[in-house]
N, C-alpha and C positions, 0 to 999 in steps of 0.2 A: 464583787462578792464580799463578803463577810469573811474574812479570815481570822484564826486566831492562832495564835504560836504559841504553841508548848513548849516550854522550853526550862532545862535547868539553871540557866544562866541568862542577862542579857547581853552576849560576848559579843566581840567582834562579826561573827559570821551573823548572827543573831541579828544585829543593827542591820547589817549590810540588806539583807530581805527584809527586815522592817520597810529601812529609806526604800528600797526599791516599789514594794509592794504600794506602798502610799502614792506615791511618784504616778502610778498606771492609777489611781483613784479608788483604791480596792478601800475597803473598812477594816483596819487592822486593830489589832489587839494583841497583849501579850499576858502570860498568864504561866508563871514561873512553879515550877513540878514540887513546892513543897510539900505536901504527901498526896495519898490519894486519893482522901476524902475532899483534899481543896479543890485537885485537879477534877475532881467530878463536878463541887458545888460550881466552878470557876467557869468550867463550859457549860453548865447549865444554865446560867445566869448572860455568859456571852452569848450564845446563841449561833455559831457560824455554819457558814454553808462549809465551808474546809478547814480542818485543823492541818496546818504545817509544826513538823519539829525539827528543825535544822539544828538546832545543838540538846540533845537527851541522854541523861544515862538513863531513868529512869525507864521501867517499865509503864507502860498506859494502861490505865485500870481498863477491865472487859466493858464496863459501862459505857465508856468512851469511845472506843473505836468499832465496840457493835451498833452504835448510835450516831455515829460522825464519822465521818469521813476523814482518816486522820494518817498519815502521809510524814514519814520518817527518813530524813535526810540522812543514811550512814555515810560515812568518810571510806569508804571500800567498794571495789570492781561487784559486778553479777557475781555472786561463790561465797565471797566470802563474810564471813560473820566472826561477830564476838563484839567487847569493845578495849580490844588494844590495836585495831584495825593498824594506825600507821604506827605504832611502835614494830609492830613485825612487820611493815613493809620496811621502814629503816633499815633495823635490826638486820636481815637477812638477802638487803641489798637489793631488793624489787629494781626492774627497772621499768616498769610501766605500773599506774594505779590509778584508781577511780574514785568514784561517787556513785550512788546508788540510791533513786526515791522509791521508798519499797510503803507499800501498806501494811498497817500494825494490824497485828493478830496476834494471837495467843503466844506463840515462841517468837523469840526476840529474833529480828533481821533476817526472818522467813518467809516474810506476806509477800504479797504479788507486787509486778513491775511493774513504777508507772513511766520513769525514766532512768538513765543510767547517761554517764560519760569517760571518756578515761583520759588520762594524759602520760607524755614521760615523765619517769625520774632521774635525777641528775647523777654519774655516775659517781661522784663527791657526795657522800653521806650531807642528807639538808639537817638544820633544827627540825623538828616537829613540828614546832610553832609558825616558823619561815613556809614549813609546807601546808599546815592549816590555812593560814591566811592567805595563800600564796594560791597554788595549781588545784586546792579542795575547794578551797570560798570561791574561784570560779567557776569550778565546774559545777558547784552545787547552785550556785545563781541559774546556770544554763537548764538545770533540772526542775529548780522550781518554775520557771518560764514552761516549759515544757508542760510540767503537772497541771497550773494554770489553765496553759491549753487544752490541754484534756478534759478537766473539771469541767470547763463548760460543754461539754458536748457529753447531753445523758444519757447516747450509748454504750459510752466507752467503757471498756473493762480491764483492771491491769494483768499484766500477762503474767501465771504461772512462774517462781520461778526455776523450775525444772525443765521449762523451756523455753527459758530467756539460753540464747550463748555465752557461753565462757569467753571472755575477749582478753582474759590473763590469765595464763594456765596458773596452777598448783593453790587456786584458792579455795579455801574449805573454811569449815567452822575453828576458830582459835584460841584457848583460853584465854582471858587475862594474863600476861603479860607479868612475873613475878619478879621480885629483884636478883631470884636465883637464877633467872632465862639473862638477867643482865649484866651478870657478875664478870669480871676481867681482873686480870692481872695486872701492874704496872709493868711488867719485862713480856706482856703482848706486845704486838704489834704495834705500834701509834695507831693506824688506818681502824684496826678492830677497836681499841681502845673510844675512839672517838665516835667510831659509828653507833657503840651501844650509848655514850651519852647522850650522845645525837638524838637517839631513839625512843631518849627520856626526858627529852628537853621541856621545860614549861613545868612539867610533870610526870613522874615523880619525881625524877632524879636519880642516879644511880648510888648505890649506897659505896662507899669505899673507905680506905685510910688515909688521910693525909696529914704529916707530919705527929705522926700518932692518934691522932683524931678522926673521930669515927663520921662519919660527914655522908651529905648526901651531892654530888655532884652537878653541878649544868656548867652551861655557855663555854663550853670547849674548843679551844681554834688551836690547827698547827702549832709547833714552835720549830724552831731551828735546830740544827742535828747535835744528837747528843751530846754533852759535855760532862754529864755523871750519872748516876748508878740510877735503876729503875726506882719509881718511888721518890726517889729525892727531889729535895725543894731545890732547884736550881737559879732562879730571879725572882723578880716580883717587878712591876711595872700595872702604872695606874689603876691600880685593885685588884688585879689578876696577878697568878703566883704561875712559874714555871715549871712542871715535873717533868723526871725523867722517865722514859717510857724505855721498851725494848729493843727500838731501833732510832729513837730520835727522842720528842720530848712533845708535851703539852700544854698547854696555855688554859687555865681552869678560872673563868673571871664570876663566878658565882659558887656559892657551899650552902649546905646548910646543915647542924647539928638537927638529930632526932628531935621532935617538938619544940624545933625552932623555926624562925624565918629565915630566908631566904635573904642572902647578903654577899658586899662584895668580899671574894674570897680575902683578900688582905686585911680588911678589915675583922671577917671573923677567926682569923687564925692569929691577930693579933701578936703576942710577945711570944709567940713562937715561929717567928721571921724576923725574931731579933739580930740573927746573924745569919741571913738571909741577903746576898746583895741586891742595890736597886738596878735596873737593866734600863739605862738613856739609850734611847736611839742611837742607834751606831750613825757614822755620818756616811752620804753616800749610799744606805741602805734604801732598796726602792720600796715605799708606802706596800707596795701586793706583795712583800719579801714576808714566810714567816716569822723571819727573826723580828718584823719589822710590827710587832701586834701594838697598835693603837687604835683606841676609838676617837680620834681627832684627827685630820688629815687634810693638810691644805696641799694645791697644787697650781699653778701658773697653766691657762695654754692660751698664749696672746695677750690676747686685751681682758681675756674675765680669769679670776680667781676663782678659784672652787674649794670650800670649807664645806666638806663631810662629817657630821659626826652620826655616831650610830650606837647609844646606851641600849643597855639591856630592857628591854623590855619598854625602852620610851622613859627610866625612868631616871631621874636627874638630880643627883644629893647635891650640897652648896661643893663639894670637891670638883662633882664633874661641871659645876658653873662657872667655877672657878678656871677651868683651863680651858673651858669654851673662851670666857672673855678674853682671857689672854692672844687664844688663836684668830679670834676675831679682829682685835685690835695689830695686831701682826697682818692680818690679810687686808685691813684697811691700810696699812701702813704701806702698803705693795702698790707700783704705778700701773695700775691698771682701771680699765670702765667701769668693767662691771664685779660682782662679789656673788658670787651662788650659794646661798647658804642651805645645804641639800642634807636631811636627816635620813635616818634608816630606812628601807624599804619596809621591812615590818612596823616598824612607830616611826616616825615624826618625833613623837615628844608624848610623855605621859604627867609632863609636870613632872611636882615634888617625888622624890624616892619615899614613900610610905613606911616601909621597911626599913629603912637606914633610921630613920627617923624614930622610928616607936622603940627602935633597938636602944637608942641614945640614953642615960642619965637621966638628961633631963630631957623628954622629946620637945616641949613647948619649947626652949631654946635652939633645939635643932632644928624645928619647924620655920620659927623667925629668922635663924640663919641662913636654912637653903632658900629662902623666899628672896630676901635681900638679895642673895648671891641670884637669883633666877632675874630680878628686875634690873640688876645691872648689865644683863646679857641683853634686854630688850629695849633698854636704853641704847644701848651700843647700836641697834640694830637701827634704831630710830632715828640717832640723831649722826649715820653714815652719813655725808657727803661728799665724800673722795672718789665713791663710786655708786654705782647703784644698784641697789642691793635685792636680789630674788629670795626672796623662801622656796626653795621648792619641797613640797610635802609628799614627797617618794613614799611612804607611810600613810596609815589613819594615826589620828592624835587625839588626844584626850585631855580634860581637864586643863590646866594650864600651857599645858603644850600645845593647846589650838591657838593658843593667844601670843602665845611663844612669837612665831613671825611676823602678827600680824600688821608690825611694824615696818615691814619694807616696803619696799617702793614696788615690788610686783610679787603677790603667791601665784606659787603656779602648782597646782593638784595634781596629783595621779587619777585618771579617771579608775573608780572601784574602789577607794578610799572613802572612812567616816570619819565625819569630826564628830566630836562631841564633847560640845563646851562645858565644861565645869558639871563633877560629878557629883551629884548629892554626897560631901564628905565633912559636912559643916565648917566648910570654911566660904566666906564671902570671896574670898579671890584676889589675886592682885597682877603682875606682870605688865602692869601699867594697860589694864583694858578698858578702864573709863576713860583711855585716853586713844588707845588707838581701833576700838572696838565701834564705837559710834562713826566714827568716821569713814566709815567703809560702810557699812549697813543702817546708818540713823541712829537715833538713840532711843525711840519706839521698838525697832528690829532686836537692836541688842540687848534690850528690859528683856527682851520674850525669849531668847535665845538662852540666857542665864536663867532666867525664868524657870522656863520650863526643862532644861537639864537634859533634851530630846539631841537625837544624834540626824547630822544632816550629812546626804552625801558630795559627793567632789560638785554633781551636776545643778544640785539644790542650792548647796554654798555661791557656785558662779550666779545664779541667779538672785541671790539674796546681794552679791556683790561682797562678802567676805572673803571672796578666791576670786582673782584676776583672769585666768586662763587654765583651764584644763586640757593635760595631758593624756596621750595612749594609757590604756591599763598595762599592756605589758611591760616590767619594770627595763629590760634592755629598751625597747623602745621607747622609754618616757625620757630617758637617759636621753638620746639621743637628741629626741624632740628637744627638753632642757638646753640643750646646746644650742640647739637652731635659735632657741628664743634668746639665751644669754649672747649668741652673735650677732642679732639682729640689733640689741639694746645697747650693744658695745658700740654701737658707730659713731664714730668720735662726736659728732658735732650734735648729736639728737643727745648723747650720755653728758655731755657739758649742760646744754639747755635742762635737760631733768634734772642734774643736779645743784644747778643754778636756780630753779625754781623750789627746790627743796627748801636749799638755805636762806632761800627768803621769807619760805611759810615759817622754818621753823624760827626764824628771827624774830618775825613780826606776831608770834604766839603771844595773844597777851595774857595766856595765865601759864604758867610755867611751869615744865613734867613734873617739877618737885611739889607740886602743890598737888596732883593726882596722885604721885607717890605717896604721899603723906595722907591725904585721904583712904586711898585703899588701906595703907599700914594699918590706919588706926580703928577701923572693922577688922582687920587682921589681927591686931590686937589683942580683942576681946575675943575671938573665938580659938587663939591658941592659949593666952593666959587667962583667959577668965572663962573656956571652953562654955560661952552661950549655946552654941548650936549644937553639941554634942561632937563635936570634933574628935576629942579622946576614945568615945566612944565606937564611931565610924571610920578610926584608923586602926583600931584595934580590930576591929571586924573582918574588916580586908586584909590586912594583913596573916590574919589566923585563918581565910575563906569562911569565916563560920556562914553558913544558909541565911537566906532573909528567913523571915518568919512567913511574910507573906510578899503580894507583889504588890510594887509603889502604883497609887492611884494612877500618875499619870501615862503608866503603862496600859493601863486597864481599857477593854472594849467598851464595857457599860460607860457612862459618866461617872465620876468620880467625885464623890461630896467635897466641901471646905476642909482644907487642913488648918494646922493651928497656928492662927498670923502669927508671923514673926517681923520683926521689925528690921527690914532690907533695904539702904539706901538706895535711889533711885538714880538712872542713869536720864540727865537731862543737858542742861547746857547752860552757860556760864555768863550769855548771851551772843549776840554775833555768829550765831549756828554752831558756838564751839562747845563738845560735851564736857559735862562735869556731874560729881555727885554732890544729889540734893540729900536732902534730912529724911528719917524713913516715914515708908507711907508701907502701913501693912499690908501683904501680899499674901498667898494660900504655902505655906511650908511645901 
């Protein structure tokens, strides 16, 4: 079929049915809800048998859905409507929720059924975020499958829903979600306290006071049992600051002032944790202990080592590269085979911090420095041979962070994960992928892949050969599986032979990483200091959410005319099948 996605964003869940639908040969397209004259011009132009919308605030003009067949993904069970759907299931402590593909009509989240699923929820308040990508993006893959099916068979009718069943009591239509349904005390509970952040994770955020400042809250974890008054600044450890709550204490590793961005808490509270102490790991404290809040975490079991980190939101300032390398070079330093280098179950890696970045002085410096600091981590990664080294990509990753691993000696994917290399953000890229990019997928594959800026899934990437082995979707049992494959690779005499052939390629390299690093830098270069591509421009953008204006050609159903060549070095090869970047040859923006 002809599909087309309505959609206000191209998010995570959004890619995920993109790669899917392509995957089964369907003709997809996307066509992003900038007002309502576009969305009309935009399907009348695309032409589809089915419009899907897996990710929509927007209303669908009447034009549309009395004309097309147009199929709305909500994030909520049969009942219930609105769109603060999982803020009030946090909120109010659900312990079952759903998914819903309803048909659009005239009042929002009232049209008829075409599928529905539900799942549990975890009786520990989730992120929002962790629960989007998480128990939603699957059930809603399972619906649009479902819809799919249906579509094709022209008797089919979706069902009333006044007489679909209620499969979780007490849901009903629910307003929007205000910051007064969110408000809390510091001398709450901790458990309340967290659940409503919880509730606003990603977005909004809960509005609150900290340390006199009026702020907007996220990324909340436990802390350890009270040590002083509600409200108080009690520690601070690697970005994240400690308050005191009404029976224990909180861990707040993001803030963000009224029309600002979104930053790590330490950093925007700044010279007001001037007398604030710093909180080191106690010794002896176990990594799962609240006292014990870090986003770095190495651990021993046997013969493989295991380096977990898990930034917010995938996303990576030269701080947190900074004590990656550290931890890495500590976990190579450990007598063991193997080395698991295992990101967040929500990201993998989103590359550079955007935000940290634009917030800076000077951001082109900031830009240059977290870059540097990002390529020394993939250096590290590359030139292991103490042990041998797995990425495993528990997450989807983005932009830099796909390239991030792509240095070790095995990726191993979560099955239900997207990558998606390098975001239109005007930057040429670097993390050393003209070096370790071509050689896993050719240096034809990897032009197209940078290229065209398109998201590929866990099952696609295995087939293109950018991912080694894919994993269970379910994140305990990827875990698991991860294990079975880091013990297989641990055996002594197969981990000697690989890492003894490691050190031979990388010996016998005859053009050496510093010459790709140097090349990448130097397009990097010019588009942080001499901002060719609009770099300035397209971190400011993201960073502030502002709308596209329109949607990128390459998203588009129709064909999409010439953009405006820009002049993009070419990923080729040095000779001897080894890649390298040639001189630019112009390519479609």
């Amino acid at each position: 079929m002809r599909i087309l996605l309505l959609v206000s964003a191209f998010n995570g869940l959004s890619q995920r049915v993109w790669c899917t639908l392509r995957e089964a040969d369907h003709d997809v397209g996307v066509l992003l809800a900038t007002s309502p004259k576009d969305m009309i011009e935009g399907v009348r132009a695309a032409r589809p048998d089915l419009i899907l919308c897996p990710f929509l605030k927007e209303r669908v003009p009447a034009e549309v859905w009395q004309n097309w067949r147009t199929v709305i993904i909500h994030p909520g069970p049969v009942g219930d409507r609105g769109p603060s759907s999982l803020d009030w299931a946090i909120a109010d402590g659900a312990r079952r929720w759903g998914v819903t593909a309803l048909q659009a009509v005239e009042e929002m989240d009232a049209g008829p059924i075409w599928a529905t699923r539900t799942f549990p929820l975890p009786a520990a308040p989730p992120r929002k975020s962790s629960l989007y990508t998480g128990p939603v993006a699957d059930a809603a893959l399972e619906c649009v499958a479902e819809v799919l099916a249906k579509a094709a068979d022209p008797d089919f009718q979706p069902v009333p829903t006044d007489d679909m069943p209620t499969e979780v009591p007490g849901t009903r239509l629910r307003p929007a979600m205000r910051q007064e349904d969110r408000a809390f005390d510091w001398a709450d509970p901790t458990e309340d306290i967290l659940r409503r952040i919880r509730a606003a994770d990603g977005a909004p955020g809960v509005r609150t006071s900290v340390a006199g400042l009026d702020v907007f809250a996220y990324d909340a974890h436990r802390g350890p049992a009270r040590t002083g008054p509600p409200g108080t600044l009690l520690r601070r450890r690697q970005g994240a600051v400690l308050v005191g709550t009404g029976d224990g204490s909180l861990w707040l590793g993001h803030l963000r002032v009224p029309d600002g961005v979104k930053l790590p808490a330490a950093r925007l509270l700044g010279k007001r944790l001037r007398d604030v102490p710093d909180a080191p790991l106690p010794p002896g404290v176990e990594p799962e202990s609240p006292a014990a809040y870090r986003q770095i975490r190495y651990r021993r079991a046997g013969r493989v080592g295991w380096l977990t980190f898990d930034f917010y939101n995938g996303a990576m300032s030269a701080g947190h590269c900074r004590r990656l390398l550290a931890a890495l070079r500590h976990a190579a330093a450990q007598s063991t085979d193997v080395l698991v280098l295992r990101g967040g179950t929500d990201s993998f890696s989103n590359g550079i911090h955007l935000n940290v970045i634009d917030a800076a002085p000077d951001p082109a410096a900031a830009a240059w420095a977290t870059i540097r600091a990002v390529n020394e981590v993939c250096r590290e990664i590359i030139t292991c041979t103490r042990q041998v080294v797995i990425a495993g990509y528990a997450g989807s990753a983005g932009a830099g962070g796909v390239m991030l691993g792509l240095g070790a000696d095995v990726v191993a994917a979560r099955s239900g994960i997207v990558l998606n290399p390098y975001y239109d953000i005007g930057l040429y890229g670097s993390e050393l992928h003209t070096y370790s990019l071509p050689r896993r997928v050719g240096a034809e594959t990897a032009q197209r892949l940078i290229d065209d800026k398109l998201p590929v899934s866990a099952g696609q990437a295995a087939s293109l050969g950018l991912v080694d082995e894919v994993g269970p979707r379910h994140p305990e049992a990827y875990t698991e599986w991860l294990a079975e494959l880091a013990a297989e690779l641990a055996e002594p005499r197969a981990a000697k032979a690989r890492r003894a052939a490691k050190a031979r390629r990388l010996s016998g390299e005859r053009v050496p990483l510093d010459v790709y690093e140097a090349r990448e830098l130097a397009e990097m270069s010019r588009d942080m200091w001499a901002d060719r591509s609009g770099f300035a421009a397209a971190r400011r953008a993201f960073v502030s959410k502002q709308r596209p204006a329109s949607t990128p050609d390459r998203l588009l159903m129709t064909p999409a005319g010439p953009g405006r060549p820009i002049a993009r070095p070419r990923i080729t090869d040095d000779g001897d099948g080894r890649p390298a970047v040639r001189p630019a040859v112009p390519v479609s923006a």
